[in-house]
C-alpha positions in Angstrom: 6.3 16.5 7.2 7.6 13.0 6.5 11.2 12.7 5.8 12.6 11.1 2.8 13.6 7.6 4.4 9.9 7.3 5.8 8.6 7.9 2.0 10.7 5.1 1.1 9.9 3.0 3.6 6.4 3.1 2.8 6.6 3.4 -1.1 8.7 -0.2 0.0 5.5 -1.4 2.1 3.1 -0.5 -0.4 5.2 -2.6 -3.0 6.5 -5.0 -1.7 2.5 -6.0 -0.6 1.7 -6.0 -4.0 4.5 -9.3 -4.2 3.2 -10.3 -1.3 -0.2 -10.8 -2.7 1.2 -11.5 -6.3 3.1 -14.9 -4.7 0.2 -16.0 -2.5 -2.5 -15.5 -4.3 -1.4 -15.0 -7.8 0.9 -17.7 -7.2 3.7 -15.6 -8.5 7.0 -17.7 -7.8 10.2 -18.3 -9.7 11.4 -21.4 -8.7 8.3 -23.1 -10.0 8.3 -21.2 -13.2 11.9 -22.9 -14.1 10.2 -26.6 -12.2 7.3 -26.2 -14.7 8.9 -25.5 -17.5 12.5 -27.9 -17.1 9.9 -31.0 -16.3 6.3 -30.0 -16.5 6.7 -28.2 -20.6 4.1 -26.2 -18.6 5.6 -22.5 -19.2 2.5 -20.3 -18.2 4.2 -19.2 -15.1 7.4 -18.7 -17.3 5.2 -15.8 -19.7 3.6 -14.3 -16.4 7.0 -13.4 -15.5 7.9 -12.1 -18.9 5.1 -9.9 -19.0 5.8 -8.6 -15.6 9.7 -8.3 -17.1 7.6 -6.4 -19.8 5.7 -3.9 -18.4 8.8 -2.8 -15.7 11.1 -2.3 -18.7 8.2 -0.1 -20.7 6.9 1.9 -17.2 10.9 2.2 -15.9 12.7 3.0 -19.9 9.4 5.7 -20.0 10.2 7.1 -16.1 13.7 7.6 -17.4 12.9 9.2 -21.0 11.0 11.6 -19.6 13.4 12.5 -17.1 11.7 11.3 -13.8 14.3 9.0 -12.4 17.9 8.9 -13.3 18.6 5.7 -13.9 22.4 5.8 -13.9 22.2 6.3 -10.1 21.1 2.8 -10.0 23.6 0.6 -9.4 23.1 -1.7 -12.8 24.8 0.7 -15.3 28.0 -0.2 -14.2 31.3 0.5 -16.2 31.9 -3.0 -16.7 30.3 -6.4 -16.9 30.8 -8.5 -13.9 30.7 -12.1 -16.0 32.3 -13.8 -12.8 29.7 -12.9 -10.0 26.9 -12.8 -13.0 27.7 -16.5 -13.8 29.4 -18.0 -10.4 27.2 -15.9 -8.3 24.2 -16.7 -10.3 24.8 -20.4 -10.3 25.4 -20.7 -6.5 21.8 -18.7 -6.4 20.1 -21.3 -8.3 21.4 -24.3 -6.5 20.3 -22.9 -3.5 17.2 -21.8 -4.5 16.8 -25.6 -6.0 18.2 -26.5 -2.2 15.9 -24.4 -0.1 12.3 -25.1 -2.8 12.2 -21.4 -3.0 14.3 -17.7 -3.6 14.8 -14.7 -1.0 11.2 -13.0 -2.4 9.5 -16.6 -2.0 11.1 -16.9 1.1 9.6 -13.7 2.8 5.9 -15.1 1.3 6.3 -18.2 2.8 7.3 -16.5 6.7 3.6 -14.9 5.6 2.2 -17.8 5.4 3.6 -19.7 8.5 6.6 -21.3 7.7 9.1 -21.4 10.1 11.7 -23.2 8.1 11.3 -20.1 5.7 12.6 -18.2 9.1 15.7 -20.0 9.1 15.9 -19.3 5.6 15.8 -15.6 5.9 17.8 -15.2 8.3 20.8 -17.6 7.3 20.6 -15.5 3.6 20.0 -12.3 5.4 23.2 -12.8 7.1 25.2 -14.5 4.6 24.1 -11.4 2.0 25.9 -9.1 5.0 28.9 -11.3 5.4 29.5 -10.8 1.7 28.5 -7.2 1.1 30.7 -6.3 4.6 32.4 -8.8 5.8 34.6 -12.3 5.8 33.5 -13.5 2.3 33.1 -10.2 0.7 37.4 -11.1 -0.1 35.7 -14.1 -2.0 33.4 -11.8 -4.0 36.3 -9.1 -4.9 38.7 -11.9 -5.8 36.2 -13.7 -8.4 34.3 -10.7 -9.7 36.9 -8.5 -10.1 39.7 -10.7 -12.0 36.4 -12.0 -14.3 34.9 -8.0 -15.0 34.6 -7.0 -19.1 36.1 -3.5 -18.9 33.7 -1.3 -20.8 35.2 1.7 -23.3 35.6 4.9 -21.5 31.9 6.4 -21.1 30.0 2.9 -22.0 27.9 1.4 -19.1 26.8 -2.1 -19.6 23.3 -1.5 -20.3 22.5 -2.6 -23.7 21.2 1.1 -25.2 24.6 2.5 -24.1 26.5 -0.5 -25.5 25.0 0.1 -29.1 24.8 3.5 -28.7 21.2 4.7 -28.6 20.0 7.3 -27.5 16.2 9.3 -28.0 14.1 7.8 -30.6 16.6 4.9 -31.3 15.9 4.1 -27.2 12.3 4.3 -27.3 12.1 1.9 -30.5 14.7 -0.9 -28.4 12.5 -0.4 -25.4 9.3 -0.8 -27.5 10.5 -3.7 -29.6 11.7 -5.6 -26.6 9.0 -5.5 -24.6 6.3 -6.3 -27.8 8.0 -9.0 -28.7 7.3 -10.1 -24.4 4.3 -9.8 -24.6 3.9 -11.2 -28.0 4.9 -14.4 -26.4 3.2 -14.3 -23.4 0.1 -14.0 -24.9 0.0 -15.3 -28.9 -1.4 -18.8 -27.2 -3.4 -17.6 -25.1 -2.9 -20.1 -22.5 -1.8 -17.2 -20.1 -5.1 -14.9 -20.8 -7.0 -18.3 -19.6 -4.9 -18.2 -16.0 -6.3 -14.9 -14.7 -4.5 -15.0 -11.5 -0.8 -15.2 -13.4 -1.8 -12.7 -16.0 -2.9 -10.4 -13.0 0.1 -11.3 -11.0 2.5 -10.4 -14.2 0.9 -7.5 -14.7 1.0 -6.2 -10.9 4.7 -7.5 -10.1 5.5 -5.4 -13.2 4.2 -1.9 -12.5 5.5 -2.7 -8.6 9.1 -2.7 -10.2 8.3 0.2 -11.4 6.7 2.0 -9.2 10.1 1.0 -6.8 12.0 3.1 -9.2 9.5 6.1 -9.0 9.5 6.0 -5.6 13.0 5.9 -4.6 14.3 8.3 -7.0 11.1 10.6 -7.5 8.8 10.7 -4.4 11.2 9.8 -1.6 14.2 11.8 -3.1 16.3 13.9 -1.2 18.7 16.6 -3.1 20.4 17.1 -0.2 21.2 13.7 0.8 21.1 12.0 -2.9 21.3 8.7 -2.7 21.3 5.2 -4.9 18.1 4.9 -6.6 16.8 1.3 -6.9 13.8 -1.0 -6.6 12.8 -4.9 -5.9 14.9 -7.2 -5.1 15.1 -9.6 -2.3 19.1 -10.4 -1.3 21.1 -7.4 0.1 17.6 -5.7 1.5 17.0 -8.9 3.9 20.5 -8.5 5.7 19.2 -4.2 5.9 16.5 -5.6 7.7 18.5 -7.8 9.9 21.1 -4.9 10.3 18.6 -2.4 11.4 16.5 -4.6 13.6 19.5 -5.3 15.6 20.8 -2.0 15.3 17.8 0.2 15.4 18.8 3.6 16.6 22.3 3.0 14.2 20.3 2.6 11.3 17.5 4.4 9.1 14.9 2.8 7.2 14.6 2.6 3.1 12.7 1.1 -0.1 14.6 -2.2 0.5 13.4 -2.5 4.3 10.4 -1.9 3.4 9.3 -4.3 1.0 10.4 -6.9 2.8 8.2 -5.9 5.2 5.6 -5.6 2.7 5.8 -9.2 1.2 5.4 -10.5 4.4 2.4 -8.4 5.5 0.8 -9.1 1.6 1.6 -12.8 1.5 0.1 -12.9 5.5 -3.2 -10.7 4.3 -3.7 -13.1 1.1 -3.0 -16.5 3.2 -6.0 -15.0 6.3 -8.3 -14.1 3.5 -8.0 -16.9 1.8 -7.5 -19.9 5.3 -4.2 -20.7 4.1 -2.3 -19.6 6.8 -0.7 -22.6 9.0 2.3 -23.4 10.7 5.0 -25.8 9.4 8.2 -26.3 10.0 11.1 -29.0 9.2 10.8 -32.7 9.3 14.1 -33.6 10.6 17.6 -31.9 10.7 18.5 -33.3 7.4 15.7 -31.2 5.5 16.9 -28.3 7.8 20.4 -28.4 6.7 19.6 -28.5 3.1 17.4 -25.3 3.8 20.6 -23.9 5.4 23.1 -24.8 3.3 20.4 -23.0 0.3 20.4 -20.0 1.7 23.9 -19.4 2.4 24.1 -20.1 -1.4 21.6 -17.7 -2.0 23.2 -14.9 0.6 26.6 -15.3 -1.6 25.6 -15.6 -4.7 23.0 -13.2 -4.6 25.3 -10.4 -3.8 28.2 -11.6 -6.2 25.6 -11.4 -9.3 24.3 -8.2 -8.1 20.6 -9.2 -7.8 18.4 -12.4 -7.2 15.4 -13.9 -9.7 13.3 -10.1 -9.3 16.2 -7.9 -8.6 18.4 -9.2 -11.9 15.8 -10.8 -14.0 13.0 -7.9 -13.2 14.1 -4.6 -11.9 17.9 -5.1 -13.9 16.4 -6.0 -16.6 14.0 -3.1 -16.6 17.0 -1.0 -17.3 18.2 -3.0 -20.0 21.5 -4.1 -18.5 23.0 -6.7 -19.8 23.5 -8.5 -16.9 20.4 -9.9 -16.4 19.8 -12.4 -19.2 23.5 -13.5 -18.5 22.6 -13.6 -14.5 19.1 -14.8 -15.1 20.6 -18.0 -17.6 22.9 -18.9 -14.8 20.2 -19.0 -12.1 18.3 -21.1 -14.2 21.5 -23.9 -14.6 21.9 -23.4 -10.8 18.4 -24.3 -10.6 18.3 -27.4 -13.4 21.7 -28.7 -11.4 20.0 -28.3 -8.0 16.9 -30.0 -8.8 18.0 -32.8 -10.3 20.6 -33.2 -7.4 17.3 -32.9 -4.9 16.0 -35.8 -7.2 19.1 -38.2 -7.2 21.0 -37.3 -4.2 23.9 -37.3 -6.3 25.9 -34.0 -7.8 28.1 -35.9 -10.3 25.0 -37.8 -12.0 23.2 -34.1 -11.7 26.3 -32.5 -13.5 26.4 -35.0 -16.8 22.7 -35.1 -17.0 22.8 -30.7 -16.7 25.3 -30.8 -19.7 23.8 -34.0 -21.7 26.7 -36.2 -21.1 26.0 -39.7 -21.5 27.1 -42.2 -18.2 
């Protein structure tokens, strides 16, 4: 019989392929939804991801009405809103991500498809994402996240049907409304229904979130060793990886393992099938060292906002906390400041023109 871990472990694989093949194929990618839409006005990969943010928040809120998965074992509904790592931490996330072309889930599809430099990458945020969860700048996180928290009213959590106090039918109608007026968007124009692959990957990258949720606190739970439930994201499960690949017989395996396993193996599978796959690697140490210097960014402030682009702005979300639109707005300022700086090799000039001050 398959222990609990294994489940999740492969419940991880099995999702975290779906990404996989969502980012390669479907080209399914965050960075260049914000690119598109801050300089192209070209916001079709912008709606696939709010229908994916769509269908996880219907699938998860209906998982959790009908008492499959407990959502407050999550770590989301939290007693207070962290404003400081939401907006510090998600700002340092999007300049990196600006820095490096790419985010931790776009990382793992690019290592899929041959990229070295996205090795570096992985392992630089992998690390960093440790170093803050465990180690020398996890006294950085407590001292800004901490002093910066909105304390919550005894027995409020921070998602948004505890903060307005709904509960049952008044749930189901939030969760409902929200996601129809998603999808609404996404697909009044139709522009998105005319890009098959991004309305396939939306829909896919959505019921992966949750499925993750399913998984780790329906299929793979243990009652005798209870532990967080959770589902995609791509910050604090790289350094897991790291951890337990160094550490093996110290470590067990989970969900988060798992699907970073499974992007790689999904983004590898669509890249064969589809003679894509080649190797490439940096042009000189200067494009290296702006790849480096991204992903520490991303290894922070990843772990100070809780969550990256899919686990805050998807599998958060998906639980209505409120943290992800707040998160998700400050990724995408990290990302505006970081890509004009990319532009002009300048951070003042990137700074006036992100706020619309005149030189």
């Amino acid at each position: 019989m398959l222990s609990p871990s294994t489940i999740a472990f492969g419940c991880g694989l099995a999702a975290g392929a779906v990404l996989g093949v969502a980012g390669r194929a479907g080209r399914f990618c965050t960075l260049a939804m914000l690119e598109d839409a801050f300089f192209g006005s070209d916001y079709r990969r912008l709606k696939s991801f709010a229908l994916a943010a769509a269908v996880a928040l219907l699938a998860t809120q209906a998982l959790a009405g009908f008492g499959i998965v407990d959502l407050s074992r999550s770590i989301y509904p939290t007693a207070s809103i962290g404003l400081g790592g939401a907006i510090i931490g998600g700002l340092m996330f999007g300049v990196g991500m600006a820095l490096v072309g790419t985010c931790g889930f776009g990382t793992l599809v690019r290592i899929g498809g041959g990229d070295l430099r996205a090795i570096v990458v992985f392992l630089v945020l992998g690390l960093s994402a440790l170093a803050t969860m465990r180690g020398i700048t996890g006294m950085l996180r407590l001292a800004l996240i901490e002093p910066l928290s909105l304390r919550l009213p005894e027995g409020s959590t921070q998602t948004l049907t505890s903060l307005l106090g709904a509960g049952g039918t008044m749930r189901a109608i939030l969760t409902v409304s929200i996601a129809a007026a998603l999808a609404i968007w996404t697909l009044a124009d139709g522009r998105l229904i005319r890009s098959p692959r991004l309305l396939a990957s939306g829909l896919a990258v959505g019921a992966a979130i949750a499925f993750g949720w399913l998984a780790t606190g329906w299929l793979a739970d243990d009652e005798f060793d209870p532990t967080r439930v959770s589902s995609l994201t791509f910050v604090a499960p790289l350094g897991d990886t790291i951890l337990y690949i160094a550490t093996f017989s110290g470590a067990r395996l989970n969900f988060g393992i798992g699907s970073v396993a499974g992007v790689v193996a999904g983004s590898f599978a669509a890249a064969m099938l589809a003679r894509g796959f080649r190797w490439e690697a940096c042009d000189d140490a200067r494009e290296l060292k702006r790849h480096m210097t991204g992903a520490f960014l991303m290894g922070i402030g990843g772990v100070m906002s809780m969550g990256c682009t899919i686990g805050q702005g998807l599998t958060a979300f998906s639980t209505l906390a409120v943290s992800a639109p707040i998160t998700m707005l400050a990724i995408a300022c990290g990302v505006r400041l970081g890509l004009e700086f990319t532009m002009t090799g300048e951070w003042l000039p990137a700074v006036r023109k992100l706020f619309g001050v005149s030189t």
